[in-house]
C-alpha positions in Angstrom: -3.1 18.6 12.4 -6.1 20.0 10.2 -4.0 23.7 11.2 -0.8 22.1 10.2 -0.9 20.8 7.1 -2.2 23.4 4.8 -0.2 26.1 5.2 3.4 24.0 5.6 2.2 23.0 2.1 1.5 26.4 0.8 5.1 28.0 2.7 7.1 25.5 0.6 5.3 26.7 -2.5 5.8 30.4 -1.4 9.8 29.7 0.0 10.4 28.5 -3.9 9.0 31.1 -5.5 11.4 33.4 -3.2 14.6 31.3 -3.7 14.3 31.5 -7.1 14.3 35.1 -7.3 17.6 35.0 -5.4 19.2 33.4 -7.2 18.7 34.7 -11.9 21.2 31.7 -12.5 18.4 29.0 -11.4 14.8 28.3 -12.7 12.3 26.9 -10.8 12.9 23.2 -12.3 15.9 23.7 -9.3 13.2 24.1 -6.8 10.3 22.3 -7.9 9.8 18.9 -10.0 6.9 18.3 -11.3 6.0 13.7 -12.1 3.1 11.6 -12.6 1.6 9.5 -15.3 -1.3 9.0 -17.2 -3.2 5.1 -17.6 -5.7 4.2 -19.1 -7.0 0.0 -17.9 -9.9 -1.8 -19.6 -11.5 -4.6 -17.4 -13.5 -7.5 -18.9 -15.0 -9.4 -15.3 -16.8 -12.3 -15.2 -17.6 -15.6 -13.7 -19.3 -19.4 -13.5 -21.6 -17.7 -11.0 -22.7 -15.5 -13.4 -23.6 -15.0 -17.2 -22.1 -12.5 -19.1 -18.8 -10.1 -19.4 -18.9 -6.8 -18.0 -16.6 -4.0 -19.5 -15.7 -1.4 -18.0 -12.8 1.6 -18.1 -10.5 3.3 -16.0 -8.6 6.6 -16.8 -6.4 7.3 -14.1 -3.8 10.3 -14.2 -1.6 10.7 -10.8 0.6 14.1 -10.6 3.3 14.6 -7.9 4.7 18.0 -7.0 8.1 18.3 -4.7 9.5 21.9 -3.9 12.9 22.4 -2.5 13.2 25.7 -0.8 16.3 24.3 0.8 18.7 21.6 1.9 17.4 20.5 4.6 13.2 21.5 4.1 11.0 19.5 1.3 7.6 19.7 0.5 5.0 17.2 -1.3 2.0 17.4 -2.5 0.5 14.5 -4.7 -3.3 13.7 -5.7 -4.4 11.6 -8.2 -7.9 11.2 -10.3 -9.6 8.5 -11.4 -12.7 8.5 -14.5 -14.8 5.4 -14.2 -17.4 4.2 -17.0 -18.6 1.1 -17.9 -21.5 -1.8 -17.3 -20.2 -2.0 -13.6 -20.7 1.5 -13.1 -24.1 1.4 -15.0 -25.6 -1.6 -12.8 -23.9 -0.5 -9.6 -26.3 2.7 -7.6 -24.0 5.0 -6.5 -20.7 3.5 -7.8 -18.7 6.2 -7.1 -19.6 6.2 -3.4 -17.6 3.2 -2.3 -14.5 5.2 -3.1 -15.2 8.0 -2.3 -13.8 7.6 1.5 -11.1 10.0 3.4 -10.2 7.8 6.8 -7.5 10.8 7.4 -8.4 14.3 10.0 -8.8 16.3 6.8 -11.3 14.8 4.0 -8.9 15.1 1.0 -11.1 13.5 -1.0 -14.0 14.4 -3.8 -16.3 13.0 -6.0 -16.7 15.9 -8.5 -19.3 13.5 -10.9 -21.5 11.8 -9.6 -23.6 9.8 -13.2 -25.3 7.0 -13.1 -23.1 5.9 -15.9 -19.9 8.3 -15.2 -17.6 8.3 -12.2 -15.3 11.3 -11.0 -12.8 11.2 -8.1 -9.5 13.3 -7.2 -7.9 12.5 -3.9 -4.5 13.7 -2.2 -2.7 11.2 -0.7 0.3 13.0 -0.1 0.4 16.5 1.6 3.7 16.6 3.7 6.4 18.9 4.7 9.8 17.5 5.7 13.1 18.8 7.9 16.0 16.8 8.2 19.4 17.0 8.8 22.5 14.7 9.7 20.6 12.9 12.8 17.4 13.9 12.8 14.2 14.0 10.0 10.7 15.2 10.8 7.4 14.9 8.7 4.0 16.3 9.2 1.5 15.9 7.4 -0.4 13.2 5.2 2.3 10.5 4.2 2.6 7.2 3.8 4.9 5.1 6.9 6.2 1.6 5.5 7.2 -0.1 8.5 7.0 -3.4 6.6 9.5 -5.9 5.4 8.3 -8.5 3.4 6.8 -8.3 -0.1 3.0 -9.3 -0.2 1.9 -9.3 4.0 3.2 -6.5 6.5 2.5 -7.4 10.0 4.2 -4.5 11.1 2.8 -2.2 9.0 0.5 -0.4 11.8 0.0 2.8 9.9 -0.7 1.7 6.0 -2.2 -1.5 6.0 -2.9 -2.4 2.1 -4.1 -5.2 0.4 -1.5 -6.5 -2.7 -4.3 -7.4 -4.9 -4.7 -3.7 -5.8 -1.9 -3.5 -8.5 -3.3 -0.5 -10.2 -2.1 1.5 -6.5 1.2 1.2 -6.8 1.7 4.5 -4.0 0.1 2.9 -1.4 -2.3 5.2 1.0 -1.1 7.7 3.3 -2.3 8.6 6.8 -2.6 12.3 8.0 0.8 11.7 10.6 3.7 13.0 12.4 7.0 10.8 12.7 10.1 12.1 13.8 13.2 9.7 13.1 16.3 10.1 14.9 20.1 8.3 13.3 22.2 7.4 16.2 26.1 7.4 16.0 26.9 4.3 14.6 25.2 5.2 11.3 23.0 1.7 11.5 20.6 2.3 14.2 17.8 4.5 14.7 14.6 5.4 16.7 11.3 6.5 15.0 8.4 7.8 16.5 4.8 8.0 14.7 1.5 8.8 15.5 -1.4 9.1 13.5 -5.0 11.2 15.0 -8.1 10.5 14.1 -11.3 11.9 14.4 -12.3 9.0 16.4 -11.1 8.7 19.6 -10.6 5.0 19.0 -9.0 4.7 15.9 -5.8 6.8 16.9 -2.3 5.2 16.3 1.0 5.7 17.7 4.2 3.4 18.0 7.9 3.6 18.4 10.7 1.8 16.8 14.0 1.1 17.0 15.8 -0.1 14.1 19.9 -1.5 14.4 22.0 -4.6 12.5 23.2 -7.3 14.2 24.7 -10.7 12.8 24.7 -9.6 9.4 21.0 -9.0 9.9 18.7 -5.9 9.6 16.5 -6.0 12.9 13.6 -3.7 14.5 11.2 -3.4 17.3 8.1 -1.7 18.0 6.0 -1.0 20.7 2.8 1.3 20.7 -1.3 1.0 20.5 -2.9 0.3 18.0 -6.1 1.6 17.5 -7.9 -0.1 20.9 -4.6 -2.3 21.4 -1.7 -2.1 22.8 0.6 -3.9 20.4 4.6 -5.1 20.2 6.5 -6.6 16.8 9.6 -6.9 15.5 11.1 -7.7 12.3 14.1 -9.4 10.7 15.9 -9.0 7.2 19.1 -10.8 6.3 20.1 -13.8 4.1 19.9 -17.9 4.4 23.0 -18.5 2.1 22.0 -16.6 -1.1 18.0 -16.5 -0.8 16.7 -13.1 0.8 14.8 -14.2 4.5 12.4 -11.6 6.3 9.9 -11.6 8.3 7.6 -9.4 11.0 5.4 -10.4 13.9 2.8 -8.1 15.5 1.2 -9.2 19.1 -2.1 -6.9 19.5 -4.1 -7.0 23.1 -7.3 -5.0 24.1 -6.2 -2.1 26.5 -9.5 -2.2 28.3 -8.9 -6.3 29.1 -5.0 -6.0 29.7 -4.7 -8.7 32.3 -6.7 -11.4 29.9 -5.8 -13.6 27.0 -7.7 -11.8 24.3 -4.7 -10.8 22.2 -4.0 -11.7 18.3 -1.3 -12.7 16.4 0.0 -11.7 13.0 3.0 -13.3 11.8 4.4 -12.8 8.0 7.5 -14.4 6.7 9.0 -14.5 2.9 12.2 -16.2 1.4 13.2 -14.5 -2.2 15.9 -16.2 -4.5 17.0 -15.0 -7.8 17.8 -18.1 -10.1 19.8 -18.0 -13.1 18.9 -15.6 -16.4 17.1 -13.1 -13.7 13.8 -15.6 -12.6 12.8 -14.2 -9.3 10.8 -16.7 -7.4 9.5 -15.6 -4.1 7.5 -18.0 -1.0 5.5 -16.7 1.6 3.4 -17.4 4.6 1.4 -15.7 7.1 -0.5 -16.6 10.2 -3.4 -14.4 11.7 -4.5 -15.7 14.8 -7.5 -14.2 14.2 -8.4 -15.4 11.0 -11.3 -18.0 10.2 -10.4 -21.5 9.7 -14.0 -22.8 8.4 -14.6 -23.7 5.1 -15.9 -21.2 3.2 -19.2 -21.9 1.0 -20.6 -19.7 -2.0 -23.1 -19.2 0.9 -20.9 -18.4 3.5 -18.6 -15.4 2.0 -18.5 -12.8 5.2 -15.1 -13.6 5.7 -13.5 -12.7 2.8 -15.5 -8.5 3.4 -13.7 -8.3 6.3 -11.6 -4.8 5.5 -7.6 -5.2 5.4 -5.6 -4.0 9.1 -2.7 -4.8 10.5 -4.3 -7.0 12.7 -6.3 -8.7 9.5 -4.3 -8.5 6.5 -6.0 -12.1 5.2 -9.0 -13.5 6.5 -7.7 -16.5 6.5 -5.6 -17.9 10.0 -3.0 -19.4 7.4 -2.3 -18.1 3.7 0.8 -19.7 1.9 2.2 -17.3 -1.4 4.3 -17.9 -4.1 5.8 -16.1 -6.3 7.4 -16.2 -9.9 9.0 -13.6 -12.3 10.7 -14.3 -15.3 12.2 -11.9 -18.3 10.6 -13.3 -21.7 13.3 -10.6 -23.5 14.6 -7.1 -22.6 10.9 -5.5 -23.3 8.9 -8.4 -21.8 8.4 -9.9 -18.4 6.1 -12.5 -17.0 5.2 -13.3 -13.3 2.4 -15.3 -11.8 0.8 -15.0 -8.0 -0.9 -17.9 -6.3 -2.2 -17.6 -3.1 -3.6 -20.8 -1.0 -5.9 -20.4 2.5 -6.1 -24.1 3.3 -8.6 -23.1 6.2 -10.9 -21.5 3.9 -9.9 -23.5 1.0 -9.5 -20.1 -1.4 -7.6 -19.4 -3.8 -6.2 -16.5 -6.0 -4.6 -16.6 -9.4 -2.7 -13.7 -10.5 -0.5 -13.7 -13.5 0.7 -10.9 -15.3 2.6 -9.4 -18.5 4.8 -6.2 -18.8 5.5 -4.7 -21.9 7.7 -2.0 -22.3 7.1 0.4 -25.3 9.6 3.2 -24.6 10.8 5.2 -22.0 7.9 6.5 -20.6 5.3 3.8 -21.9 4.6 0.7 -20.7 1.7 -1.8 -21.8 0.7 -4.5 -19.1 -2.0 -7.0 -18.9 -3.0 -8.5 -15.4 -5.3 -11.1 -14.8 -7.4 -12.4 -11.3 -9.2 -15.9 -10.6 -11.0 -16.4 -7.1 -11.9 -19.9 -6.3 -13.4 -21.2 -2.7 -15.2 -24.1 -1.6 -14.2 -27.9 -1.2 -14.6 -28.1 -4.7 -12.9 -24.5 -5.9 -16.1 -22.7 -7.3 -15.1 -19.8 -9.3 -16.1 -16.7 -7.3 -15.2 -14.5 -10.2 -12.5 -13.4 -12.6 -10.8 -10.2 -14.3 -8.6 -9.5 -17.0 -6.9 -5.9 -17.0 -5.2 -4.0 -20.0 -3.6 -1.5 -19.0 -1.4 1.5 -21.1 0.6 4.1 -18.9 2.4 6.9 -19.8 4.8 8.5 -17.4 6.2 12.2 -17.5 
């Protein structure tokens, strides 16, 4: 993979540059296209706990290349970089560390200041070359491989595991992969075959799915390992009446204790309705077999460190969602997020506010309440303005 990936990238760059001489009637705007944005989000955090506000700032700039050498061949290539300052940053040793982190073959990432009070990091989270034609499509490189259904919890999502609360990432990470999709006759099936190394024996992935419709439904199955599982799932997506229905389930079992019941359970289902004058309300649930059911205390917070899988996507063995988002006017919408563990008794508040400027500007402001305990201590709180410009 490490071999791979670098000089795919740089061919595509090179083809372009070559089918553009070709051809004096095209520039290279027909082989290349060049996106991204630029945001800059001020946090204020604080909490019961604690006295005080911190401040703190967060320029983040994201640019995304493409070439086109031909019909059938693409290249990507995408990094973004991220300035950090502030009284977090100030108070916290080595701030810059904790993000600092390339799980992929190739360490894509770099922390080119490292201040006490100053944070700089660029990372590429896409790398990828991609072939395709009428049946068949094939990627190598570092991508990202939804295999999820549902909005908020993907079950089946073995390869790109993320947590929701992370708005400011709306990408998602990649993994350094190869998948190789094949379209069957019918036009609504296919087969898709991933597998993600790693550089540790046990942390390798690889699954195949087969995707087809049935009864007005949208259905797939997978079957793989899972890091040191073996692991099956399916997934659903269809309509009850006029509300949107999906789901996914992912069984995981040690391979080294096969004939035992050790396995987990992750189960995630959502119903989505659009009301009247365009509210979009959304319910969800999920079920981790795994997940703790004990209260949680201010003394007792282990469980909620534990880091997002597939296998884990809340620490919590039940979570209940919901979901509502509302125009205010053509330039302003609104939407709220509560999430309920009844095992752990926590909660998370998340409302929101989108504002948009002109074409490429938008002005948002998020906000994020964590409460746990039998009497809903605030754990902590953050308020976000954010200003993005695209190009």
């Amino acid at each position: 993979m490490k071999v791979l990936i670098y000089p795919f990238i740089a061919l595509m760059f090179v083809f372009s540059s070559v089918a553009g001489q070709k051809d004096t009637t095209k520039t290279w705007k027909d082989y290349m296209s060049i996106r991204g944005y630029v945001k800059d989000m001020q946090t204020s955090s604080f909490s019961s706990l604690v006295p005080g506000v911190m401040i703190d700032n967060l320029i983040h700039n994201r640019v995304n290349i493409k070439v086109y050498p031909s019909k059938s061949v693409t290249g990507t290539f995408e990094f973004r970089n991220r300035l950090f300052w502030g009284e977090t940053v100030s108070a916290t040793p080595n701030y810059g560390d904790q993000f600092d982190r390339d799980p992929g073959l190739v360490d894509m990432s770099w922390l080119l200041v490292k201040d006490p009070h100053v944070s700089l990091l660029t990372q590429i989270d896409r790398a990828h070359v991609n072939w395709s034609n009428e049946k068949w499509e094939v990627r190598v490189g570092r991508q990202r491989i939804n295999w999820g259904i549902t909005s908020f919890w993907n079950s089946n999502d073995l390869f790109n595991a993320y947590s929701f609360t992370d708005f400011d990432y709306e990408e998602r990470p990649g993994v350094d992969a190869v998948r190789v999709q094949h379209y069957l006759k019918d036009g609504m099936s296919s087969v898709e075959f991933a597998l993600k190394p790693s550089r540790n024996s046990n942390d390798w992935v690889g699954a195949m799915m087969y995707r087809f419709n049935k009864f007005q439904y949208d259905f797939q199955l997978l079957v793989g390992w899972y890091n040191e599982d073996i692991t099956i799932g399916a997934g659903w997506a269809g309509n009850l009446k006029e509300a949107s229905f999906k789901g996914e389930a992912s069984y995981f079992h040690p391979q080294e204790s096969f004939a035992d019941t050790s396995g987990s359970v992750s189960v995630s289902t959502s119903l989505d309705y659009m009301f009247k004058k365009n509210v979009y309300a959304s319910i969800g649930y999920l079920f981790n077999s795994g997940g703790s059911i004990e209260n949680l205390s201010l003394t007792n917070l282990s469980a909620l460190n534990v880091p997002v899988s597939a296998k884990n996507l809340m620490p919590a063995q039940h979570s209940a969602l919901t979901s509502v988002s509302f125009p205010i006017n053509p330039l302003l919408n609104a939407s709220v997020v509560g999430v309920y563990s009844p095992g752990l008794n926590f909660l998370l508040a998340m409302p929101s506010l989108g504002y948009s400027i002109a074409n490429d500007w938008e002005a948002a402001l998020f906000a994020q309440s964590y409460f746990v305990g039998s009497d809903f201590t605030n754990l902590g709180n953050g308020v976000y303005i954010r200003v993005k410009m695209s190009f």
